[in-house]
N, C-alpha and C positions, 0 to 999 in steps of 0.2 A: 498504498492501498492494502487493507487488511486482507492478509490471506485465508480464509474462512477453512482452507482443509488442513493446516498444520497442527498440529496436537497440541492443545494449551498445556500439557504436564508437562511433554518434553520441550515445550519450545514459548515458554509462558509469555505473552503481549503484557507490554506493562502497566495498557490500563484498565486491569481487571484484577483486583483482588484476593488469589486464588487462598490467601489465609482466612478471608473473610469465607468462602465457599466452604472452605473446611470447617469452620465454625457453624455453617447453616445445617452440614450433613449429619455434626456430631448431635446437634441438635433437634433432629429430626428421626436419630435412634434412641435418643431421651425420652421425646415426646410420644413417640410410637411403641415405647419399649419393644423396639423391631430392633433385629440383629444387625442390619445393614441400611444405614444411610448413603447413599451416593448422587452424586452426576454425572450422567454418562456423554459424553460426544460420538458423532457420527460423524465421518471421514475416510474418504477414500475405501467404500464400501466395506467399514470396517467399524468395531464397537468399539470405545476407550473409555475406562472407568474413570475421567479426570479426576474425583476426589473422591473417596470412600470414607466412611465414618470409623473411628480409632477404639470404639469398644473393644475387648477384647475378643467377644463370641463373633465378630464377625468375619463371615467366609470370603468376602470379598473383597480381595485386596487392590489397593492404588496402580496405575495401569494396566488393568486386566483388559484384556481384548478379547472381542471373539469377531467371527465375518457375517458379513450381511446374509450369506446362504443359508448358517444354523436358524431354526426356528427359535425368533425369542421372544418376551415380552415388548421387548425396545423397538423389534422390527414391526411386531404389531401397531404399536403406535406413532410409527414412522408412516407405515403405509396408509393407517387411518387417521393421520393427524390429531387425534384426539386422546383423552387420556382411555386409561385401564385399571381396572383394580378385578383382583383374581384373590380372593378370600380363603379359596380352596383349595388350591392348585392339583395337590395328588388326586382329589377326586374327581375333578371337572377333564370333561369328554376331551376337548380342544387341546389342555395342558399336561394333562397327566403322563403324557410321550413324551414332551419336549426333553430334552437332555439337562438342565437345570435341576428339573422337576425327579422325574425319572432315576436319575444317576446322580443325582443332586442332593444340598438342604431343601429347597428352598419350595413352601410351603405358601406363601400369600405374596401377589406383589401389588404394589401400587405406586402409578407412576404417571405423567403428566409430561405433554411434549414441550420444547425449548424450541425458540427462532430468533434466528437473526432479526437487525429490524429490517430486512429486505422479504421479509417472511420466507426466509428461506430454513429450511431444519437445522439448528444445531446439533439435539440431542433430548435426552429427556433427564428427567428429577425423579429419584425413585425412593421407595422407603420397600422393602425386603426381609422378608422374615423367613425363622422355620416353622413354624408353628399357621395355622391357621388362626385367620383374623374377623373381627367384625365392629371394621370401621363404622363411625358413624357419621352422615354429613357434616358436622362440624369438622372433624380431622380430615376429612376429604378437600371442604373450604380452606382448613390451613395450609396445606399441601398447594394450594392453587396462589394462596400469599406467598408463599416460600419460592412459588415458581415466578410468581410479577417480579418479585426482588433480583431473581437471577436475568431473567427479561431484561430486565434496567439497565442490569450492566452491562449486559451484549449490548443493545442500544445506545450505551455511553461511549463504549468501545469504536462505535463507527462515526461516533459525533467528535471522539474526539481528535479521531482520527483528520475527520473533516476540516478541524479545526489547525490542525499541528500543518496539513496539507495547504490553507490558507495562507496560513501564516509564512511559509516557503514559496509559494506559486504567486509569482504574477496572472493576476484575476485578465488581463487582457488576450493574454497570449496562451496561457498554459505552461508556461517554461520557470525556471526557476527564477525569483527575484533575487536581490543584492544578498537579504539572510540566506537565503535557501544556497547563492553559489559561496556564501562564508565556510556553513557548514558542511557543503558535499567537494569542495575544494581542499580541507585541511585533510580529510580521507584520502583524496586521491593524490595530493603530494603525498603524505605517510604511505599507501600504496607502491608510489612509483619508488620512493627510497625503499622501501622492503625489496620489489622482486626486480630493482635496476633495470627500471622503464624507465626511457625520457617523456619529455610532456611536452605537448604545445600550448600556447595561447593564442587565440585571435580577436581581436578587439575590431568592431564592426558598427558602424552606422550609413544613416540613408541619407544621400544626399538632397539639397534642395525642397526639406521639409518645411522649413517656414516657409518657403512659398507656396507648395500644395497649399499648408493652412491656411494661410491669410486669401488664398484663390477660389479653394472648394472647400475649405470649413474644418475643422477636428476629425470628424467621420471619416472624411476624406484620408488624412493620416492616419487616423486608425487601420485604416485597409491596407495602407502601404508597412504600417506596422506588421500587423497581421502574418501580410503577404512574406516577411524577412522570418517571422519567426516558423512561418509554413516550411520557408525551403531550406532553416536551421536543420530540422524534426527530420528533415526527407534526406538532406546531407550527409548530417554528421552518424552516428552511431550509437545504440542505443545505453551505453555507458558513457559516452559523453557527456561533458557539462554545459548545456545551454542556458543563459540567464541573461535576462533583460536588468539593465542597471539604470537606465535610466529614460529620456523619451522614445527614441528611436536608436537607443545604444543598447547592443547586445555583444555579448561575450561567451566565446567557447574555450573551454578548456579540457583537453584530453591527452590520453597514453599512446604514447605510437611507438616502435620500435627504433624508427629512422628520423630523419627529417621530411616526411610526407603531410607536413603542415602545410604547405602550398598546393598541393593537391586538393585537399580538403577547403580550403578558401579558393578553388576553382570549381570544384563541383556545388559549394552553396551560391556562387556567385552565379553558375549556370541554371540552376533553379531557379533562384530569385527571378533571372530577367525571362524564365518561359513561365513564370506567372503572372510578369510583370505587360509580357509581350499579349497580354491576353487583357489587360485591363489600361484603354487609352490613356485614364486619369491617370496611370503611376510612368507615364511613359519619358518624362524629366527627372525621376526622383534615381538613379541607379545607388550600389552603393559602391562606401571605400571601408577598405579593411587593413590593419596592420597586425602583424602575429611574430612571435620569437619563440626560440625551441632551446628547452635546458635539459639538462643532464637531473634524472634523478636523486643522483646523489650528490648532488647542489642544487639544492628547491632555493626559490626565493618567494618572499612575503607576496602572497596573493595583491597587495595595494602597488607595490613595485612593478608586478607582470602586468598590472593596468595601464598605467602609468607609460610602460616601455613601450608596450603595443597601439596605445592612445597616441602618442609620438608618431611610433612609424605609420600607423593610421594618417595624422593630419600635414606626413610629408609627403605623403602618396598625392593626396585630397590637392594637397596647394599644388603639387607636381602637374598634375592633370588639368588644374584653372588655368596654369604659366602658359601650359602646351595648348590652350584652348583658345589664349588668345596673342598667342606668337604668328609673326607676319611670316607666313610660307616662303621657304626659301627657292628663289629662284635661279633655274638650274642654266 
């Protein structure tokens, strides 16, 4: 999930091309023969210059910051979402106070606001001078091209965001698929070998699925799916690795200090059956689960901890059919 208050200069997302922005700013004090091109972001009730224009005359340098309290042009067009252009500034009634102005270069601005695609405010595109100006609608219309472009990107930025989140999530459940637990698994072993955490695994499925299906249909499994990856989410811990690998096979893997990995496949197992206990149709399906616990500083291959855990998983599973239909001993 993209974090929309973190500062794109200091903490740049990488699918936004901040050399291409610079490029758009230098050329928008080209075209304006205006001292200052910039972008500015709004965050955490605070101004940030993200890129400024490299001319030499200009007074506004790359991460400048001011707060939402000062009076500026930026908050003007925050609070009236719409653009501004001030021609005048020392002379005009509203500006000529503001502390830019006042105490300042800065003599004309013009500027036009930024959104997320959630239409929510990024920031605004500004072109900044000392001198007073007199734009004409067409430089006004480019300014509003120059702002679509940046729009784009914000918008590509969530799309592809969307995209990279698909490709990791299983679309049933919401939990991670087989890629998603490849790559957030090789982290958390390198993790657990850095700060000498042990890990567990637990390797998990639902019993007596092919019979739901073939009884009460796909749907039917789906809910009992559901229902396992529900009381994963409520279980485990919000660092934890939860991931569906494959029908009704789901896999945790996480940091624990001890051996408190049976604890943990006791609290998801008591979930699972009080939402289980709530719905007739899942009332055959329980599950079985097998789990092992290593030492940080001996990881082994994520395919191995499946592998080992999928074992004591299906000795558990045969253990419990033996005892289900062994002849009660008579005392």
């Amino acid at each position: 999930m993209i974090d929309t208050q973190q500062c794109l200069s200091r903490h740049p997302i990488e699918s936004i091309d901040l050399a291409k922005w610079q490029r758009t700013v230098d050329l928008m004090s080209k075209l304006y023969n205006a001292a200052c091109g910039t972008i500015v972001q709004f965050r955490q009730d605070e101004f940030n210059a993200i890129v400024t224009s490299s001319n030499e005359d200009n007074f506004l340098e790359r991460n400048s910051s001011w707060p939402w309290e000062m009076r500026s042009f930026c908050r003007k067009i925050m609070e009236s979402r719409n653009g501004l252009y001030v021609n005048d500034a020392i002379n005009h009634e509203e500006w000529k106070t503001v502390e830019p102005v006042c105490d300042g270069p800065v003599r004309s601005y013009l500027g036009l606001p930024l959104f997320w695609p959630d239409d929510t405010l990024f920031g605004t595109i500004c072109v900044i001078d000392s001198h007073s100006t007199d734009y004409q609608p067409l430089q006004i219309e480019l300014l509003e091209q120059l702002r679509d472009l940046i729009n784009a990107d914000l918008k590509m930025v969530f799309a592809y965001d969307e995209i990279k989140t698909l490709a990791l999530t299983d679309e049933l459940t919401g939990v991670c698929n087989r890629r998603g637990l490849q790559l957030l698994s090789d982290q958390l072993v390198k993790d657990a070998k850095r700060f000498d955490l042990n890990f567990g695994f637990i390797y998990l499925d639902i019993d007596n699925m092919k019979e739901l299906n073939d009884t009460h249909g796909h749907s039917a499994g789906d809910e009992c799916i559901v229902a396992l990856a529900d009381a994963l989410k409520y279980a485990c811990r919000e660092n934890d690795i939860i991931a569906r690998i494959g029908g009704d096979e789901f896999v945790v893997l996480l940091t624990c200090a001890d051996n408190n990995v049976e604890l943990v496949c006791e609290r998801i197992e008591t979930e699972y059956n009080r939402i289980r206990s709530d719905n007739e149709l899942l009332s055959d399906n329980p599950i079985s689960f097998g789990h092992i616990y290593r030492s940080g500083l001996h990881p082994i291959a994520l395919d191995q901890m499946i592998e080992e855990a999928d074992k004591l998983m299906y000795k558990k599973k045969h253990g419990r059919k033996v005892g289900e239909f062994e002849e009660p001993v008579a005392e």
